[in-house]
N, C-alpha and C positions, 0 to 999 in steps of 0.2 A: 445497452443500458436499459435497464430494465424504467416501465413509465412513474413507479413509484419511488423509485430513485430519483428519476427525473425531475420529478415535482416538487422534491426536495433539494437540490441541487439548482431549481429554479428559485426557490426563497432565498438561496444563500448567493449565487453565481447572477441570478438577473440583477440585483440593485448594484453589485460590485462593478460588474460591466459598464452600468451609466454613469458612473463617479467619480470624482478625485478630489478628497478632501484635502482642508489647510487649516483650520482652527478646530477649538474645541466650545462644547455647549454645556453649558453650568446646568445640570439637573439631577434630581433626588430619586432616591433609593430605598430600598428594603430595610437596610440593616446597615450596622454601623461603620464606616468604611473609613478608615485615613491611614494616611500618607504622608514621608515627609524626609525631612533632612535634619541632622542634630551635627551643627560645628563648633569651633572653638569661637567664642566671642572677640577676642584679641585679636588671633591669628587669619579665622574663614576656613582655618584645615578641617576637612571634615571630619567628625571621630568614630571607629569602627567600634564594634560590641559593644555597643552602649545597650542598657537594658532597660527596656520600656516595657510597662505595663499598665493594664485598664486597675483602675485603684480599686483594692474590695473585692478581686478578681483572682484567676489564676489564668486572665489569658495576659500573654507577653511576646516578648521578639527583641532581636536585638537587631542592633542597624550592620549594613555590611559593609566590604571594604571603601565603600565610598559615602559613609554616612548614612547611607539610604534606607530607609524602613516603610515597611507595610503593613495594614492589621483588617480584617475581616472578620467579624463575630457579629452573632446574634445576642451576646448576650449585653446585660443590660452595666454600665457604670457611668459615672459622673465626670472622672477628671483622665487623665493621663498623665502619666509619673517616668520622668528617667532618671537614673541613679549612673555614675561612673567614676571610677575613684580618680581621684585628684583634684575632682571638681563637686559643685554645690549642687543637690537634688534641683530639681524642677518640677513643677505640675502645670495645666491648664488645663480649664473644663473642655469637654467636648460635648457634642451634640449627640443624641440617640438617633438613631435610622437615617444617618444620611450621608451622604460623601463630604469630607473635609479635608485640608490640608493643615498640615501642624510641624511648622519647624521651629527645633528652638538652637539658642545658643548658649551653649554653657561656661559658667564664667568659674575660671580655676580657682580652689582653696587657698593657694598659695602656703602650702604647708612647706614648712620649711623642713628639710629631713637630714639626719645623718650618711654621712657618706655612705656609698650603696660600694661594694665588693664583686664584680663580675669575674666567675671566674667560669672556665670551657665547660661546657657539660651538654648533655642529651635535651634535646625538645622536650620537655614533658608530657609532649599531645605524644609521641612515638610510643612510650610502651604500654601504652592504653592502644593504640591502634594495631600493635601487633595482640594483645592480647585477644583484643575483639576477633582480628585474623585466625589468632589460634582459637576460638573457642565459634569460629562462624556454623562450623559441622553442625554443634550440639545447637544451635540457637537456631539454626536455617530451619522454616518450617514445615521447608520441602522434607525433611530427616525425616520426618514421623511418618508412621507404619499404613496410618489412616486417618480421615478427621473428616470431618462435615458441620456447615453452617447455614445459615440462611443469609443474606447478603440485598441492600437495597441497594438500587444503584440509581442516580441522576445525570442524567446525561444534556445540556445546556448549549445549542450554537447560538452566537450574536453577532450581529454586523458590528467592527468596532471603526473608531474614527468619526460618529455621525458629529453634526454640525449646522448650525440653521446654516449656512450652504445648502445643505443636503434638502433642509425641511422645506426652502424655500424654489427648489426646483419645481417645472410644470408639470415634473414629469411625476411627481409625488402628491400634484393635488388632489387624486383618489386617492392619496393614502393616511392624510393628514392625521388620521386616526392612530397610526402604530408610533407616533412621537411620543405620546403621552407613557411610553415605556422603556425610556431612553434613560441611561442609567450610567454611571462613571466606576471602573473599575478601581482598586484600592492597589493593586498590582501594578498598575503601568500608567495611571492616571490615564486612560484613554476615556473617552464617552463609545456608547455602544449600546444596540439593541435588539434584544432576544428576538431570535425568530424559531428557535425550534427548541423544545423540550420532552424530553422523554425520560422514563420512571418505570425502572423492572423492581420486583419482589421474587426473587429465586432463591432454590436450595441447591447447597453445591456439594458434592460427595465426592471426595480425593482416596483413591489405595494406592498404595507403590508397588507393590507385587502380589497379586498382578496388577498392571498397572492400567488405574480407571479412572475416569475423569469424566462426571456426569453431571450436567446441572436442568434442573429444572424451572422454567420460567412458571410462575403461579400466577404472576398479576404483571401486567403491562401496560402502560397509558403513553400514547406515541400522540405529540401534535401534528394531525394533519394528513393522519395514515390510520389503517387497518390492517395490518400486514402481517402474516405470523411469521413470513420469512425474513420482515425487516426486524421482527421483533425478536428474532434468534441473537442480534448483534448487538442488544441492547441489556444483555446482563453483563455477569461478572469474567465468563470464561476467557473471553478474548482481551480484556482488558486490563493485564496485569504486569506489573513490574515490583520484581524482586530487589531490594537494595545488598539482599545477601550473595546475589548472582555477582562474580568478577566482574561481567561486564552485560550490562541493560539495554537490550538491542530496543531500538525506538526511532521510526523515520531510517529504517534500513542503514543506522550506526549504531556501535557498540559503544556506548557511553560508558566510562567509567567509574566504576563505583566508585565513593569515597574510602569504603570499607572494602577496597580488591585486598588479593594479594601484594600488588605493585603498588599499591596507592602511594606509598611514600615517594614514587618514581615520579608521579601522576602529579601529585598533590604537596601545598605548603599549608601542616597543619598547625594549629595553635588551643592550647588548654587554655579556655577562658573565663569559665566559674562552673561552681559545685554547686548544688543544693536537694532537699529532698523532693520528690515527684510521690504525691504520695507520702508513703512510710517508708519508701527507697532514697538511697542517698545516690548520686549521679553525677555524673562530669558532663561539663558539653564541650565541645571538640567543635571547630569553626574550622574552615578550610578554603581553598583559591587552588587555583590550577598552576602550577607551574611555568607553565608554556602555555600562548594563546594557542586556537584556532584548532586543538584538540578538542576531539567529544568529552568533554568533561564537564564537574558543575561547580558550582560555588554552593554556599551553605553553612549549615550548621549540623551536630546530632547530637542526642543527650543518650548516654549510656551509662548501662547500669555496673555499680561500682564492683559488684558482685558474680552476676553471672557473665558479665560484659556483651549483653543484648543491647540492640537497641531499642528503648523507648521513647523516642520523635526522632524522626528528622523533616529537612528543610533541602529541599536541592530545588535548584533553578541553575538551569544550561548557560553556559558560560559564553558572554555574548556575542565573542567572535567565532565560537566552533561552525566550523564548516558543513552548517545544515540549509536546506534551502527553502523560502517560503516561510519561516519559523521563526519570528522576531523574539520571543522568548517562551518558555515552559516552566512551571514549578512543580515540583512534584512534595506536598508534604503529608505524611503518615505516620501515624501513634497504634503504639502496643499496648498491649495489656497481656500479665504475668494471671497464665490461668495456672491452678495448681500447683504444686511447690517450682519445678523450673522452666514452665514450657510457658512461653513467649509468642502471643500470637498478635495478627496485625487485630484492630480497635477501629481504625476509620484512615481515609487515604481520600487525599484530595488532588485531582490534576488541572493545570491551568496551564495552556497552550494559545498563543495568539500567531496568529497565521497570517503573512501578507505575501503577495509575489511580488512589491517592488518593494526595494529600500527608502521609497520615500513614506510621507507622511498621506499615504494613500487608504479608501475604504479596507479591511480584510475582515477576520474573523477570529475571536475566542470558539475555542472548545474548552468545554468544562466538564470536567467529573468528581460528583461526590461519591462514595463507597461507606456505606459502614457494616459493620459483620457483628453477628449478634447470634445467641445459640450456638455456640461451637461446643461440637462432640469429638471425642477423642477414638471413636468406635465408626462403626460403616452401620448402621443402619440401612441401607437402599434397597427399597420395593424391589421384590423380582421381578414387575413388567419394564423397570427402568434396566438393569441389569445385563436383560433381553436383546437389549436396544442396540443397533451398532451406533447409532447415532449420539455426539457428544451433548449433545443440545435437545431438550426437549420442549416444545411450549406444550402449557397445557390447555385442554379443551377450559373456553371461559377466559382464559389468561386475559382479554382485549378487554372484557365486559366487566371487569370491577368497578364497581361504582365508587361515589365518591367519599360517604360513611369507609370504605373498606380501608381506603388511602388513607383516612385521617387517621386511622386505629393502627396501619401497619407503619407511615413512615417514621424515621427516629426524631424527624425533628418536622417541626409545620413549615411547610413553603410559606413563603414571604407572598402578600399579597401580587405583585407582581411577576413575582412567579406564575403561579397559581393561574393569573387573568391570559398567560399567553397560550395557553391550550385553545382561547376563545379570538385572541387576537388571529392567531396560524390561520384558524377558519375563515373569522373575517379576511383576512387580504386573500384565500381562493376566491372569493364570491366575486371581488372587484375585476369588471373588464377588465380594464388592460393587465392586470395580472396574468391573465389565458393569454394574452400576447407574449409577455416574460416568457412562459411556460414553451411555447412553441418557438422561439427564438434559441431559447436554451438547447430545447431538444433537438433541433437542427445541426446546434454547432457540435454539439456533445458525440450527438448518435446521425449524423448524417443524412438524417431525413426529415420533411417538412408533413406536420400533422395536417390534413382537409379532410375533416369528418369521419367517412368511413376508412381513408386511405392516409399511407403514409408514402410521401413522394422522396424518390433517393435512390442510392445513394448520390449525393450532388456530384463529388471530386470524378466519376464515373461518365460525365456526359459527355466531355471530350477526351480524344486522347488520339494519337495516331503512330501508324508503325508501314513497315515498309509492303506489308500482304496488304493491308484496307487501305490505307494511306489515312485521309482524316476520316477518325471514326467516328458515329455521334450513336450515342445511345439515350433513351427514355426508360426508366425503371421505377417502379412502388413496390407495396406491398398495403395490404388491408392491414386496420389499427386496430388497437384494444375494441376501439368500439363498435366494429366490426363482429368481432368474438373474441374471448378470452379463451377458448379453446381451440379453433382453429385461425389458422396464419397463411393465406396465399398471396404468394411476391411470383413475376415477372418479369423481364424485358423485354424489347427488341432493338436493333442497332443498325447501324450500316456503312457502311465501308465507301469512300467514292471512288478506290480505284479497284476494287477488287467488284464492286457494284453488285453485292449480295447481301442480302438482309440476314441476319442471324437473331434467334432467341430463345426462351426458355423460362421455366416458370418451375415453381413446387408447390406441394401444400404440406403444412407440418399441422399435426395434431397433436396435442399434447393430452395425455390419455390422464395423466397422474402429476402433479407436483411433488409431491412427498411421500415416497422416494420418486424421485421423476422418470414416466413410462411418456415414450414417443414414438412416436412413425410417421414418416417422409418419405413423400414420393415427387420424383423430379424427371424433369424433361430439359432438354438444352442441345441446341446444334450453335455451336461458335469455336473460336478462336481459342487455339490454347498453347501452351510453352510449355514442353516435354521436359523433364527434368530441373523443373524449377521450385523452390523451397517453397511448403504449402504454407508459412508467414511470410514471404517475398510478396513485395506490393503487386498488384494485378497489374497486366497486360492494359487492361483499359482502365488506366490510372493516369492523368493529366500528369503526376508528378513519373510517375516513371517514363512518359515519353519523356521529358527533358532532361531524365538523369541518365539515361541509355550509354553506354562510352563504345556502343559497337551498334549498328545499325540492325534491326530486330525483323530479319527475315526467314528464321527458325519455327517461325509459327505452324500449328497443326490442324485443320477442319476438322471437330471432332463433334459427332450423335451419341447423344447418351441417355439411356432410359437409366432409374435405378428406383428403388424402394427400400428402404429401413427401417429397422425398429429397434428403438433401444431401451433399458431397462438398466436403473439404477438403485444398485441390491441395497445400500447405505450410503452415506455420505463418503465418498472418495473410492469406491468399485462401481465398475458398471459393467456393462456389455452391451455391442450394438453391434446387428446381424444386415448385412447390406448385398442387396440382388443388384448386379449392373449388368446390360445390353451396353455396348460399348461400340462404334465404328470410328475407325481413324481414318483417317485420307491423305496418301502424299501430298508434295508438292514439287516444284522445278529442285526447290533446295534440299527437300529431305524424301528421296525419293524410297517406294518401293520395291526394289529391282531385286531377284533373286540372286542368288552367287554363283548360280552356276550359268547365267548366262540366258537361260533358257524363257525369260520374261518376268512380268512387273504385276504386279497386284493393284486392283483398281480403288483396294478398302481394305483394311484388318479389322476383323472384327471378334468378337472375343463377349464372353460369357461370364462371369464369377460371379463367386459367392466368398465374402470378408466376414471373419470374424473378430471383430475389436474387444481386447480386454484391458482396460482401463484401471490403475490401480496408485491410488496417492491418498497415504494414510491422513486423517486428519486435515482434510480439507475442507474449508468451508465457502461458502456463496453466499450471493443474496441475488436472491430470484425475483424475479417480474411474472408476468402471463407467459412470454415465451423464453426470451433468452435469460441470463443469468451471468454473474460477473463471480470468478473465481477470485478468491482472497488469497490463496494459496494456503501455506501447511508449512516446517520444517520438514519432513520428509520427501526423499526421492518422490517424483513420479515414474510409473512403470507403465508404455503401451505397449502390448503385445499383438502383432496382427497377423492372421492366419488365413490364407485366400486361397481358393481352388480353381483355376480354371476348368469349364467348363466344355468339352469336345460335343460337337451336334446340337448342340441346345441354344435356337433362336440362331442360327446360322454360325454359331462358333467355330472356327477351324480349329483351336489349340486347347491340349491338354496340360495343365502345367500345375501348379503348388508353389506357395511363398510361406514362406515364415520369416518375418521382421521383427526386433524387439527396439524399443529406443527407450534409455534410462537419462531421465531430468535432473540432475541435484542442485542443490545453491546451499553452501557454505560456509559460515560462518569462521573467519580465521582473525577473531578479535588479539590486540587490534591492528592487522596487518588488515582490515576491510576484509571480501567473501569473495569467493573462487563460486563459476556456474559451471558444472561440467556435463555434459550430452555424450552419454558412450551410446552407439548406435549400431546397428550389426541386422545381420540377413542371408536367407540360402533361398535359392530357389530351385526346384526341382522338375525338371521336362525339358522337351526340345522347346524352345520359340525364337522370334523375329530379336533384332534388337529395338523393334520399340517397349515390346514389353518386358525385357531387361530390365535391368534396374538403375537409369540415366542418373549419375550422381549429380547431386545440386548443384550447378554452375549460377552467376550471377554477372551478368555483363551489363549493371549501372554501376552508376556511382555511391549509391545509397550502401550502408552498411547493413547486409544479411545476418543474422547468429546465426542460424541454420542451414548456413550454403557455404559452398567457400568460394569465398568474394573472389580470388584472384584464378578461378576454374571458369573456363567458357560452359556455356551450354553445349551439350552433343560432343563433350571432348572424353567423359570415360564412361564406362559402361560395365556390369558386372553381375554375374550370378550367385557370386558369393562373396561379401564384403566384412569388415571392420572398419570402422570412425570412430575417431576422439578428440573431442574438442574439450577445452579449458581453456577457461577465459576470466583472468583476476582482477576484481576491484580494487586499487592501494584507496580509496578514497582519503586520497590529499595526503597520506601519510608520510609522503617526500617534500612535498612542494608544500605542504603547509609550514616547510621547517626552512623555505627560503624566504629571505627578506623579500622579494620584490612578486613571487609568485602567489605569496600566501596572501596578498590584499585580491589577488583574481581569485582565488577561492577555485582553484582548476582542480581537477582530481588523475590522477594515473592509471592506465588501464592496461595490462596485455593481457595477448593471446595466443594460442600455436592450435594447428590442426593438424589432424595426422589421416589419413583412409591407406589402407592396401586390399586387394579384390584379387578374384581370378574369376576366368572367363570359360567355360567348357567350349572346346574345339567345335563340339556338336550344334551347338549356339552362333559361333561362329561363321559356319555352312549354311544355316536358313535361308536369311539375305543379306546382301552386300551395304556395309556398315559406311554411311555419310562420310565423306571426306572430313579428316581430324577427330572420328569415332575411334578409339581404342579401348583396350584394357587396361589394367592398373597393378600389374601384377608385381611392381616396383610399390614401395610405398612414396603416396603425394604427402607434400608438406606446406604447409603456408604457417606465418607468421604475422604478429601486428604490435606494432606498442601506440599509444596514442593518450589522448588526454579528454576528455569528460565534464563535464557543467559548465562549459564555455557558452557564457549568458544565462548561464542555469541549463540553456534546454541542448546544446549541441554538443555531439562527438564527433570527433577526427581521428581518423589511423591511418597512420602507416602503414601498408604491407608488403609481406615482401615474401617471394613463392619462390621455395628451395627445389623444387624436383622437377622433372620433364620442361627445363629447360628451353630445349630447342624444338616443344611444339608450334606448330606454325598460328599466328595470330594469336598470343599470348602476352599478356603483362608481366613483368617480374616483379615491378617494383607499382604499386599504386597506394590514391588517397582513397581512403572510404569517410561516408561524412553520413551523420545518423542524426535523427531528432529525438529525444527522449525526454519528457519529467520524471526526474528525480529528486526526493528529498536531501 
């Protein structure tokens, strides 16, 4: 985790960590905010689509299926009006710029009416929904050829839930200051206060064939940062949602649109008034999910009677769907008819509140405003952008707009509180014990404890024990930013009390270039290591994998390793990185060197190559620190291709040999049966050698759950010079069990999986030397299987597994649990 992540994840994650709220605090705002409920006077029922409006106005909302309403505007009126047939208008004044609550009750006409005739017929919302389906092609505004805008965006995090609780803690009396910007939402009535704010000015340039997607960041204002990498994430590119997509993937679900194709499947829709928008005449269409604890929303949209676009909608997540952390979201955005038929978005507003417990606990809003302005129906784009592989560009300056530039470019003026938290962000760094938050955070996060030059870690690393060391203890750091921002040197050393030998090792990584990122690393290391173990499999000297072990762990290898790298990152999502290794291995009682033909034992293997890595995952994106960096990922595959030579005579090499590995990553989208992860993975190797340098398939003898290995294979059980693997692994997320009465309040989700490997083994490979008792080949294909279940507590998985092939090898499982920790939304 990069440090200026960190720093930001320390305003949001330190105050969370010390809290637990229970009331709310009555305080004022920017702009005019209310909320509220509209019932039947007589009855208490509450009444749905009541239509409320700021009087003198064109801003409105109707209340939903439980009476409920919200309103949000800057702009400016006097009273508040609902109108709803069968009963008597209402008004009351409201207040300018502040939060209020406003319920009324409406008392019935009591019109008397003649007999009403109900006779079978069609919903009237249906053939307005299919028309809209049928006309989504021409109206989606992905169809068009090319286009470009310029686009502002606001991006808003606040703690929500504050409370004098909170204000009146000891642990906030340096903070007493960020009260005074404590503010009530109009959306969920919570109290809450901004701690991060950021504001891009970009141009965004769309072609379909060929297909480009380029935006330019011009101006950027981040509270609390400098960061051009952080400011890659803070325009328009990444942050969109289509209502015309079937289904709006968000928090790794497919949400359903109102306007799918199935939505009638999804959805109970209802026509509930006409009026003009505009000089356009329009319908709005109201909606509810059918079935709880589906990704779906509730809402409203007004569409146009003519083209059958839509011109607004209203969606907010429907409040049982089985998302995690996510107490509610709204997403509402407005069109504008450019031209005689083409229909572009106008402005889009997202409001996300985020808590990890279901109670009445601190969490957080995320907020985004969008508006788009200048839109071209043509591609304009500079040829140096063009050039570019990269989808993102900031521009030289972007950080440095002053604050004349913001007031002439945003569409609308930040509210004075807005505005003061760019000033507040900085005041709470300055505060001691903030730098304490900071280093607390960065500890738990990234495993290491910041002291000045150095960073001390990784912690889970200091103990751990196995049957070669017995209890191991190890001491490890590495130097910190403030060290240097361009070079990075980490070390260890450990030791063993029954094996009573100190091991250790150290690197230095330089980071030559950020953008595109240029590197080179050079490393030293004599310890302990586990031959054929998945390189995401927990480490050897991991506290939790000694106690998850389900076979005693005396497989271990003494291994000296010199090695140097450089790598070289052509655009976002290719790279390449060239790797020198000196490599010595060492028996032991358990995994000996012995030749085959009898004739004696080797005291060390040792061995020389040269790796060539080629890295390739289209459209991926990061956010980078000084050294490391956090992959966002991409829809597309990833591709590693790796290319290695051993090296004969050079640095005491015995062997000559050649690898060629490919491993393909995908993740899947199979709305909404939830997504499929599938890892096809394959390899040849060419020369005579030993079987360690074979190609030891991933065994896993804990308990924990591997994706990478297959959990129910020992270590040192197959081996192979030329192999095939495929692994597939499906999320149902909830899509059965959300449809059982008693499963669907656990909110559990369903998961399988199957693996498949088959290899061969050259006879020549074979003869070198004599292969550890339960080493074979695989010349049969191996099979494993898992069904299991998923966000048990939110954070745990459980599987089943169960291993169809090679049977009657000796010290084998057939049937086992694997148990995993993950967050997931």
């Amino acid at each position: 985790m990069t440090n200026s992540i960190i720093k930001h994840l320390s305003k949001m994650l330190g105050l969370l960590l010390l809290l637990t709220i229970n009331t709310s605090l009555l305080s004022y705002g920017q702009t005019t905010k209310i909320r509220g409920r509209i019932t039947d006077f007589t009855t208490g029922e509450p009444l749905p689509y009541v239509n409320i409006s700021i009087s003198g106005t064109s801003v409105g909302t109707i209340t939903d299926f439980n009476g409920d309403y919200y309103l949000e505007t800057r702009v400016k009126g006097d009273s508040l009006s609902v109108s709803y047939l069968g009963y008597a208008p209402l008004s009351q004044a409201i207040k300018y710029n502040i939060f209020q609550t406003i319920d009324f009750k409406l008392v019935s006409n009591n019109i008397l009416m003649e007999g009403v005739v109900v006779r079978p017929g069609e919903n009237p919302a249906h053939p307005i929904i299919r028309k809209i389906i049928a006309n989504k092609a021409q109206n989606n505004p992905e169809r068009l050829d090319h286009y470009q805008y310029e686009s502002y965006n606001k991006v808003e995090i606040d703690l929500n839930n504050v409370d004098e609780e909170m204000k009146n803690k000891k642990i906030f009396k340096q903070f007493q200051f960020i009260f005074d910007y404590v503010d009530t939402s109009a959306v969920t009535g919570k109290t809450f206060l901004p701690i991060f704010i950021t504001e891009t000015l970009s141009d965004f340039y769309f072609s379909k064939n060929p297909r480009v997607e380029k935006e330019v960041i011009k101006a950027t204002k981040i509270s609390g940062v400098n960061n051009e990498s952080v400011a890659q994430f803070t325009g328009k590119m990444y942050q969109s949602m289509n209502i015309y997509d079937n289904y709006i993937n968000i928090f790794n679900q497919g949400f359903v649109s109102p306007i799918a194709d199935l939505s009638l499947w999804y959805y109970k829709l209802y026509l509930i008034d006409s009026a003009f928008i505009g000089n356009r005449w329009c319908y709005q269409i109201s909606f509810k999910p059918r079935r709880s604890q589906e990704p779906t929303f509730t809402g409203d949209i007004w569409v146009h009677d003519t083209t059958f676009a839509i011109v607004k909608s209203n969606l907010r997540m429907e409040k049982s769907a089985n998302i995690n952390f996510v107490k509610d979201m709204v997403v509402n955005s407005e069109y504008t008819m450019l031209g005689d038929s083409i229909w572009f978005l106008k402005s889009s507003n997202l409001f996300v509140d985020f808590n990890i417990t279901d109670r009445k606990t601190t969490g957080f809003f995320g907020r985004k405003t969008t508006s788009y302005s200048n839109v071209k129906f043509t591609l304009d784009m500079p040829d140096t952008l063009s050039k570019l592989a990269e989808k993102v560009m900031v521009k030289d300056g972007a950080l440095n707009q002053d604050e004349n530039f913001w007031q002439q470019s945003r569409p609308f003026e930040l509210t004075k509180k807005e505005a003061a938290i760019y000033q507040m962000v900085d005041s709470v760094q300055n505060v001691p014990i903030y730098k304490t938050f900071v280093d607390i955070i960065n500890m738990v996060v990234n495993y290491y404890y910041v002291v000045g030059y150095f960073e001390i870690g990784p912690y889970f690393k200091t103990y751990s024990f196995n049957e070669i060391e017995g209890n191991r203890f190890r001491v490890s750091g590495r130097t910190s930013n403030k060290f240097s921002k361009k070079v990075m040197v980490s070390g260890f050393t450990a030791y063993g009390d029954k094996d009573n030998r100190f091991k250790y090792g150290g690197d230095v990584l330089w980071i030559i270039s950020k953008s595109p990122r240029i590197s080179a690393t050079i490393a030293y290391k004599e310890d302990i290591e586990q031959l054929g173990q998945s390189k995401y499999a927990l480490t050897e000297d991991n506290i939790v994998t000694s106690f998850l072990r389900r076979n005693p762990n005396y497989k271990l290898s003494l291994v000296k390793e010199f090695s140097i790298s450089y790598e070289k990152e052509w655009f976002h999502g290719f790279s390449n990185a060239i790797t020198v290794t000196q490599r010595r291995l060492y028996p032991t009682v358990y995994i000996p060197f012995e030749f085959s033909d009898g004739s004696g034992s080797l005291s060390e293997l040792s061995t020389t190559t040269v790796n060539l890595n080629t890295r390739w995952y289209k459209g991926e994106k990061f956010l980078m620190g000084q050294f490391d960096r956090v992959s966002l990922g991409s829809d597309k595959p990833i591709v590693n291709l790796d290319l290695t030579a051993g090296l004969k005579d050079i640095f005491n090499s015995k062997y000559e040999f050649y690898k060629a590995h490919i491993n393909l990553f995908y993740k899947v989208n199979i709305n909404p049966f939830g997504y499929s992860r599938i890892i096809l993975d394959g390899g040849k190797i060419f020369g005579k050698i030993p079987y360690p340098l074979l190609h030891l398939h991933e065994g896993n003898e804990t308990y924990a759950f591997d994706r990478y290995a297959f959990n129910m294979m020992n270590y040192y059980e197959f081996a192979s010079d030329q192999y095939v693997s495929l692994f597939v692994e499906h999320h149902f997320q909830g899509f059965f069990l959300n449809r059982l009465p008693l499963f669907k309040k656990l909110k559990w989700r369903e998961v399988v999986s199957g693996k498949g490997l088959i290899g061969t083994l050259d006879k020549k490979n074979l003869d070198v030397m004599k292969f550890p008792l339960g080493l074979t080949d695989v010349s049969k294909p191996y099979f494993e299987v898992s069904a299991g279940v998923e966000n048990i507590f939110k954070v745990i998985r459980i599987d089943a597994m169960w291993r169809l092939s090679y049977l009657d090898n000796p010290n084998i499982e057939k049937f086992g649990i694997r148990v995993g920790l993950q967050i997931i939304f």
